[in-house]
C-alpha positions as CSV (number, residue, x, y, z in Angstrom):
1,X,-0.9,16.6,-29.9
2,X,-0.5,15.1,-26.1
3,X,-2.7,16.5,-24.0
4,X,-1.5,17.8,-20.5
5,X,-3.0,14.4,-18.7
6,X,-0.8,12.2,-21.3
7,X,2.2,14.1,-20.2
8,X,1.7,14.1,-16.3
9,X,1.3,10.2,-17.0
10,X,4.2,9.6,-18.6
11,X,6.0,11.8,-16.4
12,X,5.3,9.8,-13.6
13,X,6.0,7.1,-14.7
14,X,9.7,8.4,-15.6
15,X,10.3,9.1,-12.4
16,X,9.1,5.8,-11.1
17,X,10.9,3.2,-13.3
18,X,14.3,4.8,-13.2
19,X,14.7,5.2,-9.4
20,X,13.0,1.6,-8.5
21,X,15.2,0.3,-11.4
22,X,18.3,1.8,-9.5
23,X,17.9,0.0,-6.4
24,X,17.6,-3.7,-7.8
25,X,19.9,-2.7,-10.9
26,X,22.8,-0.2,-8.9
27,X,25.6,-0.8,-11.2
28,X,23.5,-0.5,-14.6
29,X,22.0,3.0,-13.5
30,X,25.0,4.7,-12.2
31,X,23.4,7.8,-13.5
32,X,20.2,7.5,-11.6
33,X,20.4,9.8,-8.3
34,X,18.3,8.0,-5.8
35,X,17.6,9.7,-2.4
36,X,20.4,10.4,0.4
37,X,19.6,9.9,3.9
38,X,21.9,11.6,6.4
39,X,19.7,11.9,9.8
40,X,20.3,8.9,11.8
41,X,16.8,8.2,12.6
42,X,16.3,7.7,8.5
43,X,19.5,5.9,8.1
44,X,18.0,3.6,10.9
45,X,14.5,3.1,9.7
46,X,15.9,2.6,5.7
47,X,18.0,0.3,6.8
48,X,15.7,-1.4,8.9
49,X,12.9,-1.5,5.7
50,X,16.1,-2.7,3.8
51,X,16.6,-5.9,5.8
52,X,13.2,-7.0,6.2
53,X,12.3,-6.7,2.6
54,X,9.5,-4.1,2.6
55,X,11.8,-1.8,0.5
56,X,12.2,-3.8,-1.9
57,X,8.5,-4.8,-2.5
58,X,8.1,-0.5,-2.5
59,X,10.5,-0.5,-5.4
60,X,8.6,-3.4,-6.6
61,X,5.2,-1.7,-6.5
62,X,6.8,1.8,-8.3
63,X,8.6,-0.3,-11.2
64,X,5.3,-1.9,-11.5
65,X,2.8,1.0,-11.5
66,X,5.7,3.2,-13.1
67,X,5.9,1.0,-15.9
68,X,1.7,0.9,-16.1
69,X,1.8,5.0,-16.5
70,X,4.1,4.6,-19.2
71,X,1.8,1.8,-20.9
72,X,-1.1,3.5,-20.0
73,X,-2.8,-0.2,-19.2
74,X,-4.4,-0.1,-15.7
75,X,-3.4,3.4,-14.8
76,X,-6.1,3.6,-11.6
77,X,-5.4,0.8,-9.9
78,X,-1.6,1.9,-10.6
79,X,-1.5,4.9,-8.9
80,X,-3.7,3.7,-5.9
81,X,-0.9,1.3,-5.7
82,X,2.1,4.0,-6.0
83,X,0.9,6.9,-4.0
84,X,0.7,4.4,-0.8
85,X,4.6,4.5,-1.3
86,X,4.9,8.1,-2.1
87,X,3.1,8.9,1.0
88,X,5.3,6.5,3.2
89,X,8.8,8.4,1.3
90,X,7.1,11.6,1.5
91,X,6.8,11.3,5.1
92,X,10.1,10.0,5.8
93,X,11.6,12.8,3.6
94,X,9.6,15.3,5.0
95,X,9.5,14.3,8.5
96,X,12.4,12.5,9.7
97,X,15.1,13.5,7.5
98,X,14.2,17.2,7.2
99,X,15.9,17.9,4.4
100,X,14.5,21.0,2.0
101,X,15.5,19.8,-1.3
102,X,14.4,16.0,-0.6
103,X,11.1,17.2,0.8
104,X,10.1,19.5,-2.1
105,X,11.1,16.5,-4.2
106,X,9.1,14.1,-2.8
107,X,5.9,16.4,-2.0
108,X,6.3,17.2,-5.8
109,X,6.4,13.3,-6.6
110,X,3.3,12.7,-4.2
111,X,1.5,16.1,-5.9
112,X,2.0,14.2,-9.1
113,X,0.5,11.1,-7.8
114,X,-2.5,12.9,-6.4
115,X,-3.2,14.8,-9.3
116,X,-3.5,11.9,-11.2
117,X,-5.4,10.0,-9.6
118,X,-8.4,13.0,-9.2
119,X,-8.1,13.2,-13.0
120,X,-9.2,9.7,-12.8
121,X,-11.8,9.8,-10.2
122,X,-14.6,8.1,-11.9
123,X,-12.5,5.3,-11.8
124,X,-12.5,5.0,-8.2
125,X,-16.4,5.3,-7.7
126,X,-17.1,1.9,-6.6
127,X,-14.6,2.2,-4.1
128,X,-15.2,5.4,-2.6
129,X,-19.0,5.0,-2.5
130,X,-20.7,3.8,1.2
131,X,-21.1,0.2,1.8
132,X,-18.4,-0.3,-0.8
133,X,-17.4,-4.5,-1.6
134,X,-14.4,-5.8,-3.4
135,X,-14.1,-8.0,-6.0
136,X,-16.0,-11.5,-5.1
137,X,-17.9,-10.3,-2.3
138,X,-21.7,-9.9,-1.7
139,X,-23.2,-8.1,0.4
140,X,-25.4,-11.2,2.7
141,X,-23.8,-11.5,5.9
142,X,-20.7,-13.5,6.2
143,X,-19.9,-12.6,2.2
144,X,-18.0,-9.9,3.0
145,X,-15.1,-8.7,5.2
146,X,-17.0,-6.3,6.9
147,X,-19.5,-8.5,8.4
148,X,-16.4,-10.7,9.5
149,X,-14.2,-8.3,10.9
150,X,-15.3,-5.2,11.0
151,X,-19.1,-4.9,12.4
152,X,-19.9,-8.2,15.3
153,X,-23.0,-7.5,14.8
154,X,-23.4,-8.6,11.2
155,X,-25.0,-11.7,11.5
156,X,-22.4,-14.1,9.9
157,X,-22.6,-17.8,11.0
158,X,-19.8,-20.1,12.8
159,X,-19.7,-21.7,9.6
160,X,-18.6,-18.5,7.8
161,X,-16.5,-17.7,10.4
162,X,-14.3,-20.8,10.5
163,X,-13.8,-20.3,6.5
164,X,-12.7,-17.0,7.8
165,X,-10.4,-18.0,10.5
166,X,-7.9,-19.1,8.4
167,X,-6.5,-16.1,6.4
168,X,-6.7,-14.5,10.1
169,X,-4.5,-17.0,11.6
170,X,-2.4,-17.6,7.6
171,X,-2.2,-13.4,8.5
172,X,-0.9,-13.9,12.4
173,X,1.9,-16.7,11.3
174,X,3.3,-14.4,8.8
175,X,3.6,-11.3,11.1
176,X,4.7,-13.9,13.6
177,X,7.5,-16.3,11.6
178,X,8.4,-14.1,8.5
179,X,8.2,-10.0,9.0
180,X,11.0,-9.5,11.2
181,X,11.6,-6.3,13.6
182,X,9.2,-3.6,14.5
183,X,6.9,-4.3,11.3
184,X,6.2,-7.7,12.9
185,X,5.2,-6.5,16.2
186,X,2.9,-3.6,13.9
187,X,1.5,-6.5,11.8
188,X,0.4,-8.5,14.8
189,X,-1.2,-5.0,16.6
190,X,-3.5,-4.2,13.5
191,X,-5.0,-8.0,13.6
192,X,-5.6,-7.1,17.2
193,X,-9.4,-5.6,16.0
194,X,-10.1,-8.1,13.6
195,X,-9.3,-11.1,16.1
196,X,-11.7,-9.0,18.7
197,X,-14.5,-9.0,16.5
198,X,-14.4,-12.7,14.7
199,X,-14.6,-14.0,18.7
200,X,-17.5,-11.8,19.7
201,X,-19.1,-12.8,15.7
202,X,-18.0,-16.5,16.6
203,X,-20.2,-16.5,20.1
204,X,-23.0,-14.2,19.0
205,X,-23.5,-16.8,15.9
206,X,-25.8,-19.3,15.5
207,X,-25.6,-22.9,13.9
């Protein structure tokens, strides 16, 4: 017999593949409804996220993390993945287009995602606890991104901090040359901080 988690898992995951399927593959779901948007401020900002590809890479990540649920391979990191979506279409639903029966469906869909993931909450220990690190990093000074960009007073040297100038600067040109509109102009604000504290790191550091 399934049990209920199996089924929430699976449902998700139908939800996910069709719809995300339906906007690279229009003419081979015809049956697939996919959200409406009739308030000009969501026209604007869909068609907006349409041109500079970020919509796409959203229908990327739910096909993905859709088709994980389904597998059941990877399901944690799958849904960390989707419900950053789901949060982003649950707001615009909500939000900016207003609409009752688009809200409930998309506040159901992020429900779903939430659910899910506090059924798998041991997963996400490591991350959650304090002082967390990712994958590869250690927690000396200069080993990890918070000492780099986060806290100046970490104690990282200028050696460190050249190796970590590029992916800052790889970060800036793409904001700069390839993410066009608004979500440029976003991009470059949030690496604002980070620049801030790799200069102050930079001439605090020694050697």
């Amino acid at each position: 017999m399934m049990r209920p988690l199996d089924m929430l898992r699976l449902a998700l995951g139908a939800i996910m593949v069709p719809t995300a399927l339906a906007y690279f593959l229009p003419d081979l779901l015809p049956f697939v409804r996919t959200a409406t948007w009739e308030g000009a401020m969501a026209v604007r900002l869909m068609d907006q996220l349409d041109a500079s590809g970020l919509l796409a890479v959203a229908k990327f990540v739910q096909l993905v993390g859709g088709l994980a649920l389904l597998l059941n391979r990877a399901v944690p990191f799958a849904l960390a993945a989707m419900v950053t979506v789901n949060v982003c279409g649950a707001f615009v639903a909500v939000i900016i287009e207003g609409a009752p029966g688009l809200s409930v469906l998309a506040l159901g869909v992020l429900a779903l995602n939430a659910l899910l993931m506090f059924a798998y909450i041991e997963a996400y220990a490591g991350v959650l606890a304090n002082g967390a690190l990712a994958d590869g990093e250690e927690e000396e000074p200069g080993a990890n991104y918070n000492s780099l960009f986060v806290n100046p007073l970490a104690g990282a040297s200028r050696k460190q901090l050249l190796v970590a100038l590029a992916p800052l600067l790889g970060a800036a040109w793409f904001f700069w040359q390839v993410v066009l509109g608004l979500n440029s102009l976003t991009g470059l604000v949030v690496l604002v901080l980070p620049a801030l504290v790799w200069l102050v790191s930079f001439v605090r550091a020694k050697g």
